[in-house]
N, CA, C and O atoms as CSV, one atom per row, in Angstrom:
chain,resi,resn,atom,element,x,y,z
A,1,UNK,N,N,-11.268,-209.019,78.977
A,1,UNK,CA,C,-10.442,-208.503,77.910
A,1,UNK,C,C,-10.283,-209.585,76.862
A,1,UNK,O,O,-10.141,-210.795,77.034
A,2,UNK,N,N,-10.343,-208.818,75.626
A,2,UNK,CA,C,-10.263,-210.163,74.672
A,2,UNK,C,C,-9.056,-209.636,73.335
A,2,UNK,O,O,-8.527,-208.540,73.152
A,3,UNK,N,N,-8.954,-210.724,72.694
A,3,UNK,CA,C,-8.314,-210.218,71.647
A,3,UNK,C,C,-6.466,-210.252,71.976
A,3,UNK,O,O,-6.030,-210.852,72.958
A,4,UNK,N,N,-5.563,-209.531,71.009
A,4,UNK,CA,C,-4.350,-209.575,71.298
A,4,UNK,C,C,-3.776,-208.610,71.557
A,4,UNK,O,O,-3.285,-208.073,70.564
A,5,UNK,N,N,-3.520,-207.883,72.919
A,5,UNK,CA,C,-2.498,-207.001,73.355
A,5,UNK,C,C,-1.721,-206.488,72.323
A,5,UNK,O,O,-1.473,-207.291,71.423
A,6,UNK,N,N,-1.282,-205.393,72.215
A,6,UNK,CA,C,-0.080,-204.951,71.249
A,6,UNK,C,C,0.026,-203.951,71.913
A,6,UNK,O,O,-0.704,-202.979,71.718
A,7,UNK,N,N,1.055,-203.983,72.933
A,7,UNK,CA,C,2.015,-202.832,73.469
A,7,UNK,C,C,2.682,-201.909,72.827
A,7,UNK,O,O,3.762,-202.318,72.403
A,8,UNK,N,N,2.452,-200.861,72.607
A,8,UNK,CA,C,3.452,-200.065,71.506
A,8,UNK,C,C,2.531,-199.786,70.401
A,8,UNK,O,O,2.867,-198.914,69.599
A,9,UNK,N,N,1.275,-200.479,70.224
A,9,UNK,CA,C,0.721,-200.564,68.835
A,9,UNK,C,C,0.301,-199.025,68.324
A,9,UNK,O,O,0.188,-198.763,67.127
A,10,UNK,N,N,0.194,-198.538,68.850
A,10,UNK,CA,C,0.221,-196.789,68.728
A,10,UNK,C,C,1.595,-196.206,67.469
A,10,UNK,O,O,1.289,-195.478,66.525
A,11,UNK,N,N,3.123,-196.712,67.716
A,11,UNK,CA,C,3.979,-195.971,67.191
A,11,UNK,C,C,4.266,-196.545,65.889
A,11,UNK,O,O,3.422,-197.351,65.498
A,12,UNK,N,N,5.174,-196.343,65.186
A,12,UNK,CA,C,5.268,-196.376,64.221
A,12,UNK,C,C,5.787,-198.012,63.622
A,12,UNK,O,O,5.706,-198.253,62.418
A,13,UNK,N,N,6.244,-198.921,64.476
A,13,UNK,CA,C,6.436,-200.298,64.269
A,13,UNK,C,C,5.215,-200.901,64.757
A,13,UNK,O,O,4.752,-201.677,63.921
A,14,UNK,N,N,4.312,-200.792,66.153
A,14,UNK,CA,C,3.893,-201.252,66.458
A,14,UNK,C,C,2.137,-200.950,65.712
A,14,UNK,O,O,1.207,-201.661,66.092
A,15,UNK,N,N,2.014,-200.337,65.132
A,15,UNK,CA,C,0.812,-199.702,64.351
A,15,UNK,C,C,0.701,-200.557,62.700
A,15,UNK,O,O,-0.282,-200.867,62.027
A,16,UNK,N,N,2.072,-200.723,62.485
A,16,UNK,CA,C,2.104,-202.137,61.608
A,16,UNK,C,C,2.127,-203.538,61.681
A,16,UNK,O,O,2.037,-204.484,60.897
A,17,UNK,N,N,2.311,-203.316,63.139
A,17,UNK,CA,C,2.395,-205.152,63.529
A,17,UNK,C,C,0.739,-205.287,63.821
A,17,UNK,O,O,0.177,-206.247,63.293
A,18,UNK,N,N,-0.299,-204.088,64.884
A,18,UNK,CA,C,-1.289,-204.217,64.612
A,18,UNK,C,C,-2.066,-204.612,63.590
A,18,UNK,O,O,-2.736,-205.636,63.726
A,19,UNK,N,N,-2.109,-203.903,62.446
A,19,UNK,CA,C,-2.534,-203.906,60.937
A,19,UNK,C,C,-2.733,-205.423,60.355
A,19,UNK,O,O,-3.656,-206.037,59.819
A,20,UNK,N,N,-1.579,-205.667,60.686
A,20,UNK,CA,C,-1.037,-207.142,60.521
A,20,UNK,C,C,-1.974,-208.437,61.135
A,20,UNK,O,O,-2.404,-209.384,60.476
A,21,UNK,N,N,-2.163,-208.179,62.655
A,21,UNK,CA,C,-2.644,-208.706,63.138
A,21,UNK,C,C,-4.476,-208.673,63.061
A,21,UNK,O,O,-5.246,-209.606,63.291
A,22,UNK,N,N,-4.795,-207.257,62.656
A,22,UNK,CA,C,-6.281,-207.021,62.262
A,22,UNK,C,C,-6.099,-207.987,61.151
A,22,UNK,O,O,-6.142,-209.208,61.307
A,23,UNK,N,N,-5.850,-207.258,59.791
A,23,UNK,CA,C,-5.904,-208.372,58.670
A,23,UNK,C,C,-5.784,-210.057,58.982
A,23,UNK,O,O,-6.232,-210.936,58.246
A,24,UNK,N,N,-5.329,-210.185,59.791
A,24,UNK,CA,C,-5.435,-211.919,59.917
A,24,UNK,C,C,-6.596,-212.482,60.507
A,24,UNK,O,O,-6.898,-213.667,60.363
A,25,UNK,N,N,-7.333,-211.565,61.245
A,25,UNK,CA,C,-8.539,-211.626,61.590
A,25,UNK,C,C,-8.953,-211.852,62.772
A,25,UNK,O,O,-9.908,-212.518,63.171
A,26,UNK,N,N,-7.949,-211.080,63.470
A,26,UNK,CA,C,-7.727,-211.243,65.414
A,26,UNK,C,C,-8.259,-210.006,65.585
A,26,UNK,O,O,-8.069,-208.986,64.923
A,27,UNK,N,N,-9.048,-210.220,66.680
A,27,UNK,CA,C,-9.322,-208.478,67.408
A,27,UNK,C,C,-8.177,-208.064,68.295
A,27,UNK,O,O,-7.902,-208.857,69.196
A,28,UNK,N,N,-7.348,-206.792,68.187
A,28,UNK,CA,C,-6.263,-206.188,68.781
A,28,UNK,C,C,-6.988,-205.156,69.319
A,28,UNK,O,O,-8.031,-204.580,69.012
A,29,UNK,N,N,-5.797,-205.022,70.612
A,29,UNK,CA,C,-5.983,-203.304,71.001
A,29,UNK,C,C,-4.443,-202.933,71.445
A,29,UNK,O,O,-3.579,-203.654,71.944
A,30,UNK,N,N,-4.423,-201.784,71.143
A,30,UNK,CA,C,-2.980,-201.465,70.875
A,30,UNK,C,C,-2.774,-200.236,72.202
A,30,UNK,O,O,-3.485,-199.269,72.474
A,31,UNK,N,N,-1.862,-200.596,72.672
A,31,UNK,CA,C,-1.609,-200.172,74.067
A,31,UNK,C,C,-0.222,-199.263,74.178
A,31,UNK,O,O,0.936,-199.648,74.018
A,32,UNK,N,N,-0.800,-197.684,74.565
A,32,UNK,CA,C,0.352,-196.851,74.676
A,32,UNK,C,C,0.359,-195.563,75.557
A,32,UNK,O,O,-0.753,-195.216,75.955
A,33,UNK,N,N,1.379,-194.828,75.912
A,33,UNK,CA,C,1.235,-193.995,76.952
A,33,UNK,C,C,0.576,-192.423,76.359
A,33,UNK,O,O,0.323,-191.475,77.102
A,34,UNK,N,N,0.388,-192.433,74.887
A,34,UNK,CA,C,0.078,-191.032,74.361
A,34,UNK,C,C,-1.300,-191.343,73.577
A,34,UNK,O,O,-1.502,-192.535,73.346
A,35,UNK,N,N,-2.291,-190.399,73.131
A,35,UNK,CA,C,-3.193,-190.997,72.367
A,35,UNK,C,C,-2.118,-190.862,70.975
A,35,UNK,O,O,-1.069,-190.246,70.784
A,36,UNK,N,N,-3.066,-191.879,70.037
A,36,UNK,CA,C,-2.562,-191.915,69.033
A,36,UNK,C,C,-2.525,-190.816,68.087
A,36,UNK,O,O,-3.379,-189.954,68.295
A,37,UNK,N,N,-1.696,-190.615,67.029
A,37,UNK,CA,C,-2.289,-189.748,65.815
A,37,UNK,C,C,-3.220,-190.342,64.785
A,37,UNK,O,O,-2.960,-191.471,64.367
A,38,UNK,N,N,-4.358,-189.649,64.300
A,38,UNK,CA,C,-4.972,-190.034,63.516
A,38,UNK,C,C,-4.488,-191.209,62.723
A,38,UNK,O,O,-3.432,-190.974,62.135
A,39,UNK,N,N,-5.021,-192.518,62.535
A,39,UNK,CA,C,-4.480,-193.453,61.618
A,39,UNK,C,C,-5.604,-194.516,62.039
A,39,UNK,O,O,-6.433,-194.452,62.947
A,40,UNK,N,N,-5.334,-195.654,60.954
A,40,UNK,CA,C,-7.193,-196.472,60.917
A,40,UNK,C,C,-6.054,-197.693,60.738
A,40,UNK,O,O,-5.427,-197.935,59.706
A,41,UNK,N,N,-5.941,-198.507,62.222
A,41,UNK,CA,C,-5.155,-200.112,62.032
A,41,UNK,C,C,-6.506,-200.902,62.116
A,41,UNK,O,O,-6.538,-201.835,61.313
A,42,UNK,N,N,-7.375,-200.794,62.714
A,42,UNK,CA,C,-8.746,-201.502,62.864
A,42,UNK,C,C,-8.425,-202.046,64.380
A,42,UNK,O,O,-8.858,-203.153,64.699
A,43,UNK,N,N,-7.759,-201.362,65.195
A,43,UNK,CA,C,-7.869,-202.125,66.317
A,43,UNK,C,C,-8.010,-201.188,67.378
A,43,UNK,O,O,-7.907,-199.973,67.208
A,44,UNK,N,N,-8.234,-201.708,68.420
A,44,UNK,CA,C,-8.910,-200.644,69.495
A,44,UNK,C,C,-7.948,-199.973,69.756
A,44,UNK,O,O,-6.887,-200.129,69.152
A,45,UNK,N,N,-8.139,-198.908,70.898
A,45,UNK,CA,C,-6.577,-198.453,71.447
A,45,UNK,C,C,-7.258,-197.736,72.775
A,45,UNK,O,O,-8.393,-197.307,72.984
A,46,UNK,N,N,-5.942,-197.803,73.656
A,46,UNK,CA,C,-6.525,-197.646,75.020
A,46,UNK,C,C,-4.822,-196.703,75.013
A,46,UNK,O,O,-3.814,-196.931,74.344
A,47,UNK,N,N,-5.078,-195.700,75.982
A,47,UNK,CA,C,-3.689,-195.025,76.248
A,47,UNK,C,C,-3.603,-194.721,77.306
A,47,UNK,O,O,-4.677,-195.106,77.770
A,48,UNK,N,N,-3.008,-194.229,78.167
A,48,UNK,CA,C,-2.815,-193.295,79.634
A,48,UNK,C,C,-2.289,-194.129,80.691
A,48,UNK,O,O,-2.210,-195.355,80.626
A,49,UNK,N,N,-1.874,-193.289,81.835
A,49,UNK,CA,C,-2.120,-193.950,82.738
A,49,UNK,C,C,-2.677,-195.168,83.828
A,49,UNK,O,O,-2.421,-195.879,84.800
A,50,UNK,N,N,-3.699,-194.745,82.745
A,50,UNK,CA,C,-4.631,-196.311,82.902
A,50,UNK,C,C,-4.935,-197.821,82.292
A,50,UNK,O,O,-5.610,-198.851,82.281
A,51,UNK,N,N,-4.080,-197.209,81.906
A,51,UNK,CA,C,-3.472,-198.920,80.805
A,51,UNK,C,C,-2.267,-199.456,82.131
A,51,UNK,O,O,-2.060,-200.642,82.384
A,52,UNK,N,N,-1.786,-198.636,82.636
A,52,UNK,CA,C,-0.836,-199.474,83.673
A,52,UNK,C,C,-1.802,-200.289,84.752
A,52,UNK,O,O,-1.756,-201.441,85.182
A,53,UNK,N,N,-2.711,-199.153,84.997
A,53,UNK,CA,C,-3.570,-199.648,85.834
A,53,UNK,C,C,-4.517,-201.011,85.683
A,53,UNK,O,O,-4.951,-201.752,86.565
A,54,UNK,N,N,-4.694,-201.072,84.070
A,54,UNK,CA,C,-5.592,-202.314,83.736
A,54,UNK,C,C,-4.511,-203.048,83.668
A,54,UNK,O,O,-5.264,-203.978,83.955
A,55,UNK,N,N,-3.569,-203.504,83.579
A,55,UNK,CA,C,-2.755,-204.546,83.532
A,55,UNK,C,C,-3.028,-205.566,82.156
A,55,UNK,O,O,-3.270,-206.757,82.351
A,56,UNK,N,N,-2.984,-205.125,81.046
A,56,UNK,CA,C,-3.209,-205.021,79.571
A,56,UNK,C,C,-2.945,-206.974,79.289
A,56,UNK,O,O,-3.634,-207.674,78.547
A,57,UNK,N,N,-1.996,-207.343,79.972
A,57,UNK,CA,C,-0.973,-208.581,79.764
A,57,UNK,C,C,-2.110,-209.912,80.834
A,57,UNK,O,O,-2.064,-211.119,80.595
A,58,UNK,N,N,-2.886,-209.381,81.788
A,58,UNK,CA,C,-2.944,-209.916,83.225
A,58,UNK,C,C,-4.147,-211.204,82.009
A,58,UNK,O,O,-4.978,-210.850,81.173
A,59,UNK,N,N,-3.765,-212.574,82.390
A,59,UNK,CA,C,-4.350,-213.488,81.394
A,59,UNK,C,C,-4.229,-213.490,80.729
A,59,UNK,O,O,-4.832,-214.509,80.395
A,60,UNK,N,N,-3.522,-212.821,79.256
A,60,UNK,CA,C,-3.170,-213.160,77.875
A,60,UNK,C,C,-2.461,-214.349,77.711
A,60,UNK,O,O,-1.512,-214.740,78.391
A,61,UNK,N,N,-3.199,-215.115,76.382
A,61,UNK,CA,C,-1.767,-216.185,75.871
A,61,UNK,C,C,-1.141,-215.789,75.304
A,61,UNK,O,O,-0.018,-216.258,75.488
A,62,UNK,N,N,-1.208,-214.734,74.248
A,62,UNK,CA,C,-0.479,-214.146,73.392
A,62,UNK,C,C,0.076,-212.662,73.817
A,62,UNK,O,O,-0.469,-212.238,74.836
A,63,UNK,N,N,0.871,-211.954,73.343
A,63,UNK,CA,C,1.278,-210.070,73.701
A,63,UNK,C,C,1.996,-210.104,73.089
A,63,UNK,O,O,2.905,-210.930,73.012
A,64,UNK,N,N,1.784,-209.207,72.476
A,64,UNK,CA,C,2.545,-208.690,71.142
A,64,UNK,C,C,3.409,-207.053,71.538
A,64,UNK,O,O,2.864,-205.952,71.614
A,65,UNK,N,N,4.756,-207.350,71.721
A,65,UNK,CA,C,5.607,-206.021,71.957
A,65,UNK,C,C,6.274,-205.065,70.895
A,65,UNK,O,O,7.451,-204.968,70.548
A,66,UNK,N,N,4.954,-204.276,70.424
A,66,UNK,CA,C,5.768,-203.623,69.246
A,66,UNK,C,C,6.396,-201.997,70.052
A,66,UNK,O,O,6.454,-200.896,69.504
A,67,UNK,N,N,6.711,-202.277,71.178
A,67,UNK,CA,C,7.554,-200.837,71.730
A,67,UNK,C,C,8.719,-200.715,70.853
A,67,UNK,O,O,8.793,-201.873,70.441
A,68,UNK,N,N,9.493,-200.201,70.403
A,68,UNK,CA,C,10.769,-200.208,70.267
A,68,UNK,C,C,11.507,-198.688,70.276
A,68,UNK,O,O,10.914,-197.620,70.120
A,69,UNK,N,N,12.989,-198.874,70.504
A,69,UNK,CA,C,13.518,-197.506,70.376
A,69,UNK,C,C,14.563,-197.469,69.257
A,69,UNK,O,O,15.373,-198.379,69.087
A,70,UNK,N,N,14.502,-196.436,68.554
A,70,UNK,CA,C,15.512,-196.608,67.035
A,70,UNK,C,C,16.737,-196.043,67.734
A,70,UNK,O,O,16.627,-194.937,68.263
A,71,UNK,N,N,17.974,-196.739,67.793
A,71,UNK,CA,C,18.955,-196.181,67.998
A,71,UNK,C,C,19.799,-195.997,67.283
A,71,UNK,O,O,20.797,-195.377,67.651
């Protein structure tokens, strides 16, 4: 696995912190439990069940947590 984790990078904070992180010139993949809706961050995206299963974090130096909940 390469590049920088972005948990959340799917929703609506975390799809800008991606963006962010493409433009700087890091390869991301943005990690979430739904597929995404149509939208172009330039970074990969992996969703399901099976993102628990790959263990997204397992060796990263970096992870980027754009989950959040608006309360």
């Amino acid at each position: 696995m390469s590049g920088i984790p972005v948990i959340g990078g799917t929703g609506r904070t975390g799809a800008r912190i991606a963006a962010e992180v493409v433009a700087r010139g890091q390869d991301v993949t943005s990690y979430a439990r739904s597929a995404p809706a149509a939208q172009d961050t330039g970074a990969a995206t992996a969703h399901g069940a099976a993102v628990n299963a790959a263990n997204p974090i397992a060796g990263q130096e970096v992870v980027v947590a754009g989950a959040v909940t608006a309360r």
